[in-house]
Backbone bond lengths (Angstrom), bond angles and torsions (degrees), N, CA, C in turn:
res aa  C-N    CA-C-N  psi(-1)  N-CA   C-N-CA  omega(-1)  CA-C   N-CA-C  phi
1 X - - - 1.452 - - 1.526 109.58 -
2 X 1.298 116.24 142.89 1.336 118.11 178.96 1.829 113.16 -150.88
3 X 1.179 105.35 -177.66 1.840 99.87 178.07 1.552 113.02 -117.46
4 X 1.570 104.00 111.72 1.440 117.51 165.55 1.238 128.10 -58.43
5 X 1.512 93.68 124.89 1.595 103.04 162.82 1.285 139.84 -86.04
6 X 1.551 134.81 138.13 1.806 96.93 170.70 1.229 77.96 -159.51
7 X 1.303 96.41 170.51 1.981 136.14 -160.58 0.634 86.81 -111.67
8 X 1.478 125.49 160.17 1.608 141.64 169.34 2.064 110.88 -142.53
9 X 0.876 134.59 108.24 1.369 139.69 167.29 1.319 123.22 -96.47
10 X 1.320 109.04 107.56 1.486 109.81 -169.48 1.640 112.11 -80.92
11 X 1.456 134.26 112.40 1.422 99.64 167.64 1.450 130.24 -134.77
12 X 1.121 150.92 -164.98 1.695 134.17 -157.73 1.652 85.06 -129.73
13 X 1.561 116.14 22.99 1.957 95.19 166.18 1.609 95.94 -111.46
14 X 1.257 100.75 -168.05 1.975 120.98 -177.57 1.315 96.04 -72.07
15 X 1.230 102.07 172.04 1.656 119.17 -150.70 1.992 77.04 -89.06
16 X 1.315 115.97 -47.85 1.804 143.31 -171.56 1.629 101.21 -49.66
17 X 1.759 130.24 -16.48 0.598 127.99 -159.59 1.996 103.98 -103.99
18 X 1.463 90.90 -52.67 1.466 106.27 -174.31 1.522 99.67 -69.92
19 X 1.624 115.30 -26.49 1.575 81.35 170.46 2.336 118.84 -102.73
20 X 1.101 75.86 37.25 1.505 85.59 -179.54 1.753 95.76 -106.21
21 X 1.544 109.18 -39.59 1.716 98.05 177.57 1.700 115.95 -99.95
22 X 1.227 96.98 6.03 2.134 94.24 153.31 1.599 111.08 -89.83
23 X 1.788 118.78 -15.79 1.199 107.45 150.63 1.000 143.40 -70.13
24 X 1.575 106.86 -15.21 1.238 96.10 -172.41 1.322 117.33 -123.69
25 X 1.810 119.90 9.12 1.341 129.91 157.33 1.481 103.70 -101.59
26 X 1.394 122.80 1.80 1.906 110.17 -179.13 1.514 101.30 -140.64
27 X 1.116 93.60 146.51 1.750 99.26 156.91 1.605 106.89 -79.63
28 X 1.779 108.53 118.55 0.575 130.49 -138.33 1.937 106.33 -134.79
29 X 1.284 121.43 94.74 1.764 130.67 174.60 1.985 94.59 -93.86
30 X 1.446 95.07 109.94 1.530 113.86 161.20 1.658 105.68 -88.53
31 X 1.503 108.88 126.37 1.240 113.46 166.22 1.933 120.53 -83.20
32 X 1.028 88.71 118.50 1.899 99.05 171.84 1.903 106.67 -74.01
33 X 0.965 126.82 102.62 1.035 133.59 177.64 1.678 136.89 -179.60
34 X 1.102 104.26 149.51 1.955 98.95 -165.22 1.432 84.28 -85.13
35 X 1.837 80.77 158.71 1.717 105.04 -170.44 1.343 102.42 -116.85
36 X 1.624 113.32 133.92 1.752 98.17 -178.09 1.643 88.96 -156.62
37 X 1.131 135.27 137.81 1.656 141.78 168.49 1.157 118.26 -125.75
38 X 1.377 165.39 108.09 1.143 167.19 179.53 1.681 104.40 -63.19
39 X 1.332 116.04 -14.10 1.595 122.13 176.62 1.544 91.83 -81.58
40 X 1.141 114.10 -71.05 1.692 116.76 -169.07 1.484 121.01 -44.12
41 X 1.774 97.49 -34.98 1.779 102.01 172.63 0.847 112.33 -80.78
42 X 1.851 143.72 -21.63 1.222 119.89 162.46 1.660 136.10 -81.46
43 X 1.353 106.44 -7.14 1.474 136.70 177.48 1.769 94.87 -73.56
44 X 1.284 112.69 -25.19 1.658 110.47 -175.32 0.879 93.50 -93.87
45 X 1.551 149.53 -55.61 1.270 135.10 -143.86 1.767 88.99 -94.74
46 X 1.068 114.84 0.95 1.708 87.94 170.44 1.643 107.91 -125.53
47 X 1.598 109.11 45.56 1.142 126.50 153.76 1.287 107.01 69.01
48 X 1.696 123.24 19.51 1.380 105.67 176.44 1.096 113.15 -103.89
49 X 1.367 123.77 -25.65 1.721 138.07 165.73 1.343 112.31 -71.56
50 X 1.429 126.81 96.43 2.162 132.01 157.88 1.422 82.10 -26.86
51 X 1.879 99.55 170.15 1.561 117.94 -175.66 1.555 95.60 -90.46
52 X 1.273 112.19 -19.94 1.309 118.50 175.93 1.608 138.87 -58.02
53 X 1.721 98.23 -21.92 1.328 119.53 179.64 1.198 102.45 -65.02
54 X 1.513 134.23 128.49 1.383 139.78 -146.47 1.255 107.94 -174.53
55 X 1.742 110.14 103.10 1.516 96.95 154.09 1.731 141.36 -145.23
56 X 1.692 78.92 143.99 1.600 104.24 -142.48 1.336 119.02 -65.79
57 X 1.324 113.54 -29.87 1.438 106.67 -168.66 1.605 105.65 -151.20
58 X 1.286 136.72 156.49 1.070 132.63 145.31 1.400 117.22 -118.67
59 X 1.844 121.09 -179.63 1.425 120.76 141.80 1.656 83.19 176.77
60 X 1.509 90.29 -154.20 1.214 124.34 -167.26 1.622 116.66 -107.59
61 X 1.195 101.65 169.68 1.582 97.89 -172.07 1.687 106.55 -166.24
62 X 1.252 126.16 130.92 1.432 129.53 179.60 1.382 120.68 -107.96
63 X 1.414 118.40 95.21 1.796 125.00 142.68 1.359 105.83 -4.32
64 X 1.378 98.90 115.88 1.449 109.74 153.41 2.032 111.68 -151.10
65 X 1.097 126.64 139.29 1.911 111.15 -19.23 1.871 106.13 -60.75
66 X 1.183 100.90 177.37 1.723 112.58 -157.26 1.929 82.96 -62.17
67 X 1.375 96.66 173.45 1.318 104.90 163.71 1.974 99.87 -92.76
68 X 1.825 100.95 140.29 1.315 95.15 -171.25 1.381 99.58 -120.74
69 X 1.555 116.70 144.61 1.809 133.07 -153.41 1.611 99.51 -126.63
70 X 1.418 114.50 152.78 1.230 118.53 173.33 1.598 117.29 -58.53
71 X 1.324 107.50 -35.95 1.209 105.02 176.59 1.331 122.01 -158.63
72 X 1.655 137.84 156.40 1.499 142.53 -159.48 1.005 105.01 80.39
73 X 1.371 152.26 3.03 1.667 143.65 -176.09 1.624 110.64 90.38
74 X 1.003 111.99 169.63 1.492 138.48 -164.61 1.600 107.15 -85.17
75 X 1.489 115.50 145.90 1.556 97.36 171.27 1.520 106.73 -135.79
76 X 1.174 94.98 136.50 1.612 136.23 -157.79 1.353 120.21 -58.08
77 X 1.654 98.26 -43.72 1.637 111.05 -164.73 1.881 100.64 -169.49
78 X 1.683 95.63 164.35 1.395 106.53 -165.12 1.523 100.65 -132.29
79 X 1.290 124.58 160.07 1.211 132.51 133.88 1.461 141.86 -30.03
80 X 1.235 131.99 149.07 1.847 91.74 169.19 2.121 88.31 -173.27
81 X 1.270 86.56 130.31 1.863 108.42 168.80 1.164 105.47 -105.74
82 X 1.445 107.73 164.61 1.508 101.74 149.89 1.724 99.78 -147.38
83 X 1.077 94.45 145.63 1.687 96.65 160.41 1.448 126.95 -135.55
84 X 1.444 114.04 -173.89 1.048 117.77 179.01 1.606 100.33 -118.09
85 X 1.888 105.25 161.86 1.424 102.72 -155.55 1.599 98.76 -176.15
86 X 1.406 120.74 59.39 1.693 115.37 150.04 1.623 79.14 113.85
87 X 1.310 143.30 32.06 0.986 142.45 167.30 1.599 119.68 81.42
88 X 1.498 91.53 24.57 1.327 115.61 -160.66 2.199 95.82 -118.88
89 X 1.296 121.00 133.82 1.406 112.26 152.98 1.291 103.30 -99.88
90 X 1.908 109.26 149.59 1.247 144.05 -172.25 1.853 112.28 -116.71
91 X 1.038 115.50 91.15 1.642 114.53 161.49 1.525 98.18 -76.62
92 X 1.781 105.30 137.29 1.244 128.74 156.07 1.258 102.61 -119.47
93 X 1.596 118.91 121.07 1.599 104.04 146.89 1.473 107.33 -135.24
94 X 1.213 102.15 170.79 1.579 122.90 -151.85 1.386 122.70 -127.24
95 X 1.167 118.73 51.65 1.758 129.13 -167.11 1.342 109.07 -30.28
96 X 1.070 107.52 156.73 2.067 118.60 -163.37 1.395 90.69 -133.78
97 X 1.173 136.27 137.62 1.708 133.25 -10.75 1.307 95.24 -57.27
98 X 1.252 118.13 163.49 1.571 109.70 152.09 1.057 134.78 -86.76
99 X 1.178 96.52 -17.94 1.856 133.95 -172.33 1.633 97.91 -59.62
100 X 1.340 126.24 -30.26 1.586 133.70 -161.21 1.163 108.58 -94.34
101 X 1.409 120.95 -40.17 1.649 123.89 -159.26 1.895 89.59 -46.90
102 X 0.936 102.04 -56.58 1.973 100.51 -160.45 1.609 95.04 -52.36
103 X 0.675 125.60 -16.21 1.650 118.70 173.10 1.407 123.54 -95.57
104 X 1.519 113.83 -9.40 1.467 114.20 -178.24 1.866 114.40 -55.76
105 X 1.225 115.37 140.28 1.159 98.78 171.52 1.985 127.32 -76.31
106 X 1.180 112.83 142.85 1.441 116.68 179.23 1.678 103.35 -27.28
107 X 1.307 103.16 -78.16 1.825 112.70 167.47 1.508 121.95 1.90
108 X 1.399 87.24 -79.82 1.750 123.12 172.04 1.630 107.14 -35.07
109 X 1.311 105.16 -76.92 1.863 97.33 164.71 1.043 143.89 -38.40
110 X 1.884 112.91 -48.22 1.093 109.67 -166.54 1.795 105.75 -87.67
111 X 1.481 112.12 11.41 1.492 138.07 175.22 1.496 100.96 -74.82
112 X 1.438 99.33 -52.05 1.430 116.51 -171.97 1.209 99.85 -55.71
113 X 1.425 120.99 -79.54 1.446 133.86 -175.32 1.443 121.97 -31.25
114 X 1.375 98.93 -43.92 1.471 101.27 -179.38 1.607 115.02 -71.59
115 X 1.095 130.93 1.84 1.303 138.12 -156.85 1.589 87.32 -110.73
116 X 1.323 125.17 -52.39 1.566 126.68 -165.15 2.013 86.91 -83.30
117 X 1.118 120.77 -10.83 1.520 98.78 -162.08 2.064 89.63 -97.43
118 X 1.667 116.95 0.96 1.594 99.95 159.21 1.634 117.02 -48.58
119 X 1.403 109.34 -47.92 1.468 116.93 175.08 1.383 107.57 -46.28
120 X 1.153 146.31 -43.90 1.257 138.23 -179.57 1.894 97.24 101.35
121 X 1.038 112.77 62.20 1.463 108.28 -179.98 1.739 114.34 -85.15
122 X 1.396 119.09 118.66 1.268 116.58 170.71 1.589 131.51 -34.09
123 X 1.334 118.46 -35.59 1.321 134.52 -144.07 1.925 93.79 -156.06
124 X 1.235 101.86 164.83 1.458 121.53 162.98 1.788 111.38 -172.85
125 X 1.169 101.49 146.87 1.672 89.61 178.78 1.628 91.52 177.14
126 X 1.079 117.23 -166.04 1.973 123.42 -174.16 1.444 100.06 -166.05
127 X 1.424 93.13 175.06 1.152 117.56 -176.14 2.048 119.44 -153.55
128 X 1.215 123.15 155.79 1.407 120.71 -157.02 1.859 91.71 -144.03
129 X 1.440 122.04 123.41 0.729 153.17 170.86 1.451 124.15 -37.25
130 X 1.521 116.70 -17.23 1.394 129.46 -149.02 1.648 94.29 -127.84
131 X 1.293 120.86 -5.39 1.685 127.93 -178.84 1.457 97.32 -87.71
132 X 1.754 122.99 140.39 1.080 118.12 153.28 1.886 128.11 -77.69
133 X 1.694 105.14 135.96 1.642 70.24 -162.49 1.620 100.62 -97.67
134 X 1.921 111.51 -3.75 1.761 92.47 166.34 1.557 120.42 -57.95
135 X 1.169 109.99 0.78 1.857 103.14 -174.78 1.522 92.55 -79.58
136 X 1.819 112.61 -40.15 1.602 84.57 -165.44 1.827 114.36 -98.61
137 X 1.713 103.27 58.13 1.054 91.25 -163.12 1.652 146.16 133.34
138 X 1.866 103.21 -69.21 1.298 127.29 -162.35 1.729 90.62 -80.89
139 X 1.518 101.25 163.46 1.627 108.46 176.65 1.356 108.38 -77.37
140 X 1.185 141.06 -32.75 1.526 137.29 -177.74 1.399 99.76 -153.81
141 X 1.798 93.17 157.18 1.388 108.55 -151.64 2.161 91.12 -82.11
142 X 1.000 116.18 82.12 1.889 118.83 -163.46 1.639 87.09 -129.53
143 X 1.132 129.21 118.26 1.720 144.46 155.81 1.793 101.97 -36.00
144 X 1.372 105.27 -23.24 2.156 97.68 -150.43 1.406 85.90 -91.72
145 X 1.613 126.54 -21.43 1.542 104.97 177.74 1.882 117.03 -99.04
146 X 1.434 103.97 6.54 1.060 103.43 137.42 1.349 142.19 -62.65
147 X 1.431 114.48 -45.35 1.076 137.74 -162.44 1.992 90.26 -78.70
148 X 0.981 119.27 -35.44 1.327 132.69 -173.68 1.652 116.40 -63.65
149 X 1.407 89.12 -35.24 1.821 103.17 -171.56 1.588 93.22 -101.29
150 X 1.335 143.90 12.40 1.340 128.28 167.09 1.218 111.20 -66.31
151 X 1.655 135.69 -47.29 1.431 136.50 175.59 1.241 113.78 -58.70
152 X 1.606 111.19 -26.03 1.783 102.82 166.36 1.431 112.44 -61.36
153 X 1.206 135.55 -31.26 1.453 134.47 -126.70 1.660 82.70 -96.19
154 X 1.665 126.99 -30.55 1.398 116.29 175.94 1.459 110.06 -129.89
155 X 1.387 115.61 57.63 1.481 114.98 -166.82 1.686 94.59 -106.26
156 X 1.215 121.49 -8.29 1.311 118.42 154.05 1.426 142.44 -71.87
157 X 1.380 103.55 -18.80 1.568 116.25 175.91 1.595 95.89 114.91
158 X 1.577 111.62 -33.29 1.841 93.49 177.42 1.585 84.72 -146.42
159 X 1.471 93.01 154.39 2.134 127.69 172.85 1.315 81.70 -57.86
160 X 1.527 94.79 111.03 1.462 106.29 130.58 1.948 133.99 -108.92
161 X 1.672 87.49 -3.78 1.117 78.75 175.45 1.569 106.61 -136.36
162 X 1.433 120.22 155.61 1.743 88.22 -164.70 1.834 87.97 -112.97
163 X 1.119 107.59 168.36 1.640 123.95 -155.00 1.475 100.72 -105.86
164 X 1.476 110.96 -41.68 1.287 117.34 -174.54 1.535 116.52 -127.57
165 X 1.463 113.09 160.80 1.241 122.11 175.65 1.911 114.55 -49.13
166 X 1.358 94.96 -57.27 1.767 116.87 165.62 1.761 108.00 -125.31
167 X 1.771 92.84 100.30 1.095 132.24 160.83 1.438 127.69 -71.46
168 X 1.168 132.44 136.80 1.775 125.81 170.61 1.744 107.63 -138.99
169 X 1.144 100.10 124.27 1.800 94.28 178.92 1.742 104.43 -138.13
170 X 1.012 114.53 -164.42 1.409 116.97 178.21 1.203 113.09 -96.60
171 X 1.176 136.67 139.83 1.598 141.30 -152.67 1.419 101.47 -79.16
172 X 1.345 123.99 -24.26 1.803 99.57 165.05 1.239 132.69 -105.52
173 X 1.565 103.32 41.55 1.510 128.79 157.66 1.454 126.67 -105.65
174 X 1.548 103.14 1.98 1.590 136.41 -178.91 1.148 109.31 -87.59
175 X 1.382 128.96 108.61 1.861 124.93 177.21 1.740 89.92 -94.78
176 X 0.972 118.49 -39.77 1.622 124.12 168.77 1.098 138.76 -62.79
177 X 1.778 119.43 100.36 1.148 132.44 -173.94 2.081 97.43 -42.00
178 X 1.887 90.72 170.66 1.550 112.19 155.81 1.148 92.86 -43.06
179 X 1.749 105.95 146.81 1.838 108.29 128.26 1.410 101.47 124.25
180 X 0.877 137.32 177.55 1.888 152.97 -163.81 1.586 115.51 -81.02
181 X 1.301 122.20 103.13 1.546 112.31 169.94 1.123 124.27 -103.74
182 X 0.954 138.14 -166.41 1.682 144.34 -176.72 1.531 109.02 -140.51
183 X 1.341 135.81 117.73 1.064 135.41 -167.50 1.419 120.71 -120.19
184 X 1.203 137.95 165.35 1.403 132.84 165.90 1.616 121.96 -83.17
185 X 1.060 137.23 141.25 1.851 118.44 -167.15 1.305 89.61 -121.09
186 X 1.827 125.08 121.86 1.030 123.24 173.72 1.712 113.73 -75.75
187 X 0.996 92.90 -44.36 1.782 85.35 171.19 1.381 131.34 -47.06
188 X 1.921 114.87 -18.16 1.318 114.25 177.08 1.847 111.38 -127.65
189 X 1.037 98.52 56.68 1.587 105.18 -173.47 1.535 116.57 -7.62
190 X 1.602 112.64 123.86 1.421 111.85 153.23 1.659 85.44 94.31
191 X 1.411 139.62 -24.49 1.339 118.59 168.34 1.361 128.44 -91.83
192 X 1.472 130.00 -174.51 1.567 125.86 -169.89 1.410 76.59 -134.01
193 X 1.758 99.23 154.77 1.338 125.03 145.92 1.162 121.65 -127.73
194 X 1.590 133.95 172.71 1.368 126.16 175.51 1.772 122.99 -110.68
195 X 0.684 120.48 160.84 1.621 134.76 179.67 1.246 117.58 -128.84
196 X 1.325 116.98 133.11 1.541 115.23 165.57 1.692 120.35 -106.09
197 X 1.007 135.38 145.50 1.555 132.43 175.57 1.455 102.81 -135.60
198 X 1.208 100.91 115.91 1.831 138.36 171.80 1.051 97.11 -72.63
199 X 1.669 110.72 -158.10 0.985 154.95 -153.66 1.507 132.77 177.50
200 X 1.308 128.25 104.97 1.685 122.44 -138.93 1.880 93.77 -157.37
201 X 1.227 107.18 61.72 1.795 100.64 159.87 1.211 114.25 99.37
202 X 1.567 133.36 26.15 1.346 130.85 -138.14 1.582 127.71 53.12
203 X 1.343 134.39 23.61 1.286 170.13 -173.56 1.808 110.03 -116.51
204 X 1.222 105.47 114.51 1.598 96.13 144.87 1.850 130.15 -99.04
205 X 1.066 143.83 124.88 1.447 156.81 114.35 1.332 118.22 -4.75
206 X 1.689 116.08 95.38 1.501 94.67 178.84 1.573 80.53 -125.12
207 X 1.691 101.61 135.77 1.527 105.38 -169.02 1.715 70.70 -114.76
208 X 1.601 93.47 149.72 1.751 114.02 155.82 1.444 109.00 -122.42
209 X 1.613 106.89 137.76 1.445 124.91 -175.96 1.765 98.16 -92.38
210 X 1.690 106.93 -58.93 1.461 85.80 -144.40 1.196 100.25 129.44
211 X 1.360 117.73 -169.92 1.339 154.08 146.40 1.529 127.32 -32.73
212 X 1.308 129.26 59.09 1.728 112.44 -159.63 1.117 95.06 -133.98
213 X 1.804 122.68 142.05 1.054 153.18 167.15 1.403 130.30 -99.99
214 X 1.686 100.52 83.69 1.981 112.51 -140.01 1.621 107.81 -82.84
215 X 1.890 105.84 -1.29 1.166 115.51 136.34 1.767 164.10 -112.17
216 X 1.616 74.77 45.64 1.168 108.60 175.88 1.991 111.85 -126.04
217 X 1.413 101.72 96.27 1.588 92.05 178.15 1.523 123.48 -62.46
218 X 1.073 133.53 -13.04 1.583 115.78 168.17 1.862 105.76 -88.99
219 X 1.217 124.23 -26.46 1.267 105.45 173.34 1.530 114.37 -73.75
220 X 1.168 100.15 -28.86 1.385 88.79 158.51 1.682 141.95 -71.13
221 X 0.960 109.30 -28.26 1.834 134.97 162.01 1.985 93.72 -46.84
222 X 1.332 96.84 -59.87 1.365 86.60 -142.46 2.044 96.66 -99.22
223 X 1.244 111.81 7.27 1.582 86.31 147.01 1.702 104.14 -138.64
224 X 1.296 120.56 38.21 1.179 107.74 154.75 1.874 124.13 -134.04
225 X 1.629 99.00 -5.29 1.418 114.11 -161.04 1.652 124.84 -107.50
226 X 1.504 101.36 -0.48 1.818 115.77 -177.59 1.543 76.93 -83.07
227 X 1.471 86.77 148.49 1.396 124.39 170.83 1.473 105.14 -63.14
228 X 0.779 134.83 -38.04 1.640 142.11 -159.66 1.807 99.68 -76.97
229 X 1.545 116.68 -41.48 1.227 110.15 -151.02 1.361 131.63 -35.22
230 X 1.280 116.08 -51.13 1.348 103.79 177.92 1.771 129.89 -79.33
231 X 1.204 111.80 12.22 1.212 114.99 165.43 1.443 96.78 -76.71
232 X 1.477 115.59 -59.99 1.291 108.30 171.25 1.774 147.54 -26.66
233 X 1.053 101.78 -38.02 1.433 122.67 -156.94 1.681 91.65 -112.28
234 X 0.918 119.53 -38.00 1.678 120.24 -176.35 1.590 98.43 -75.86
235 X 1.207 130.08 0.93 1.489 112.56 151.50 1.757 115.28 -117.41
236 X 1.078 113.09 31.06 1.342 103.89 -172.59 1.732 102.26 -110.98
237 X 1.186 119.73 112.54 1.296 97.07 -169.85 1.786 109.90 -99.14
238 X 1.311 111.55 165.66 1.385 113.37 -150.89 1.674 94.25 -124.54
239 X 1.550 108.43 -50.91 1.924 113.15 -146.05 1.162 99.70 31.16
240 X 1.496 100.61 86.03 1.880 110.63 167.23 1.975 89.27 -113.06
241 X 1.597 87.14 114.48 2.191 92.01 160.25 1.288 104.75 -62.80
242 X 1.341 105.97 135.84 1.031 128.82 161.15 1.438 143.59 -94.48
243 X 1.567 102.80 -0.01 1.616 118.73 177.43 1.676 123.09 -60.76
244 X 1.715 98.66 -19.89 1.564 110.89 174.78 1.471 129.25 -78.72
245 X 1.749 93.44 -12.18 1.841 92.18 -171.72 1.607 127.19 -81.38
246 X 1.092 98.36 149.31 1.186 108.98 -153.74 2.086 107.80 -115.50
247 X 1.565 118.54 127.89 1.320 72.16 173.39 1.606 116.72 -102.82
248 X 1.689 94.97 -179.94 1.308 105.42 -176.96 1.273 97.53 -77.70
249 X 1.886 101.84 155.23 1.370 112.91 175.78 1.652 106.21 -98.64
250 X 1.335 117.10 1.29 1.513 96.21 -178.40 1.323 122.79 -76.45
251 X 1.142 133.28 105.93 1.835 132.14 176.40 1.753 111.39 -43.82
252 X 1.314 102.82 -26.21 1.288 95.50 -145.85 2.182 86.90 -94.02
253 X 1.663 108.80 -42.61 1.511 102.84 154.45 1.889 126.50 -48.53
254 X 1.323 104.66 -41.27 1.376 113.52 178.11 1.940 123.51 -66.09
255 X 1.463 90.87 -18.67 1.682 83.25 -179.88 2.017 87.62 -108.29
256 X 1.269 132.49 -15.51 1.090 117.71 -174.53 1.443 109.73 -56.81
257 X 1.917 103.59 -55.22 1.492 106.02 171.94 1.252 138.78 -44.35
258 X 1.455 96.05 -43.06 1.866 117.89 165.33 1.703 109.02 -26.75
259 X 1.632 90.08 -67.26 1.671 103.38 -148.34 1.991 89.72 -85.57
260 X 0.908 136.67 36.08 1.509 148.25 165.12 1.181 108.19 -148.27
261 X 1.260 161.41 -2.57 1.951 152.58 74.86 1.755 89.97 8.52
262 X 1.415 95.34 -93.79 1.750 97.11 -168.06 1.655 123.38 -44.13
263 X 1.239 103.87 -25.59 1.797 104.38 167.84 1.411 108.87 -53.21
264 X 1.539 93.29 -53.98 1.930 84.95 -153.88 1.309 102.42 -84.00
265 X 1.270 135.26 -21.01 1.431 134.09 176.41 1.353 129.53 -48.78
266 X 1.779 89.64 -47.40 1.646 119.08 175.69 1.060 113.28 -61.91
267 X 1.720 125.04 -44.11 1.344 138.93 -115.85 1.407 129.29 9.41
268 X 1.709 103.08 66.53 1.283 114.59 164.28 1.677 108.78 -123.14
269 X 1.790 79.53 96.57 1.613 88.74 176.17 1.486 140.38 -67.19
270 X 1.524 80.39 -20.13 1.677 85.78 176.90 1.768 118.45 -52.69
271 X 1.419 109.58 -38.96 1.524 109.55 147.59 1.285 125.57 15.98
272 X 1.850 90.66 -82.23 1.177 120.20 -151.73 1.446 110.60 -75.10
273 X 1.728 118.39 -24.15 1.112 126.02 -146.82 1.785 95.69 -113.54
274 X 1.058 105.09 -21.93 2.129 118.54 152.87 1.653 99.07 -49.09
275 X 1.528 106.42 -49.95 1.585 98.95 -153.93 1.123 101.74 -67.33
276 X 1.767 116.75 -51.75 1.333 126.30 -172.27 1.623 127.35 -37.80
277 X 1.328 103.32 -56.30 1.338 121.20 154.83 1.720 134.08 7.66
């Protein structure tokens, strides 16, 4: 037993489309096969799945070059569905080992990302197998009504609520400047956490920390400064609202985050290892 990862790409073309450009940026095994879930049919008959929720195709798909991790080896190739969802298509894919994703480097992803964001994907965000999702919310702990509520998350024209820890959408779905906010965490009443929002290709980056004490250098090391992090955090999903954030006024917190954003983006760790210092 282990804990699944998966990506999610939200996008506003045909299902006929997204798998015409994983052919033609991946090596690419389409599975021939009927689709049937006894989760999905009961999620319909109790009115939480549209008739529309549909999914069309699966297979496989191979990394190239592999995605490369601090440690256990590199991984090669992923899983990959797609569906349809509120008039919306949904890429899932699902990197193999699973065992590795937590080791991918930040770099490595946002490498990744940029490769699926030629398509022009509205949304990006993940999800991990091992989260309950009635805590944040949903009626049963089922991945497909996640997958269901992604077209909610920008059916207004801008995020108001973010889905994942490390989020990516298109920058005019962003009411939120660059730079460091402070948020409310419904899951832990009465506390704040912080967020950062980048900037990545006509894309904004909204990474969530959590809990961090940006004057304290090892709490800071250790949930913002492993190489790995945002592989990490880009599957953890949160639906943290975002209508409360606020930003911080410290300059001197606001460029720290900056210049550790720019580490892992770049993957120039040495960055990171100045800060540590």
């Amino acid at each position: 037993m282990g804990v699944d990862n998966y990506i999610y790409f939200v996008f506003d073309g045909k299902p006929e489309e997204i798998k015409d450009f994983l052919k033609k940026e991946f090596e690419v095994e389409v599975r021939d096969e009927e689709f049937g879930d006894p989760r999905m049919d009961y999620l319909r008959e109790k009115g939480l799945l549209g008739e529309d929720f549909q999914l069309i195709t699966s297979g496989e798909l191979l990394f190239d070059p592999p995605l490369r991790t601090t440690e256990w080896g590199a991984i090669i190739n992923a899983d990959f569905w797609i569906y349809t969802v509120n008039g919306h298509t949904i890429l899932e894919i699902h990197p193999v080992l699973r065992s590795r994703w937590g080791f991918v480097l930040s770099s490595e992803v946002i490498r990744l990302l940029k490769q699926f964001m030629k398509e022009e994907p509205l949304l990006i965000c993940g999800y991990r197998d091992d989260v309950e999702l009635t805590g944040l919310g949903f009626e049963h702990n089922m991945s497909y009504l996640f997958i269901n509520w992604l077209p909610e998350a920008i059916k207004t024209g801008k995020l108001e609520t973010l889905p994942s820890a490390l989020t990516v959408v298109k920058k005019e779905f962003m009411t939120l400047g660059e730079g460091l906010y402070e948020v409310p965490i419904p899951w832990r009443p009465g506390e704040m956490g912080f967020l950062f929002v980048g900037g990545l290709d006509g894309y904004a980056v909204i990474w969530f920390f959590g809990i961090v004490d940006f004057d304290d250098p090892e709490d800071v090391k250790e949930s913002l400064m492993e190489p790995w992090e945002m592989a990490w955090d880009l599957v953890i999903p949160v639906k943290l609202p975002l209508e409360n954030a606020k930003r911080v006024q410290s300059n001197r917190w606001q460029e720290m985050v900056r210049e550790i954003f720019n580490a892992h983006t770049s993957g120039d760790y040495s960055r990171l290892k100045c800060m540590g210092d």
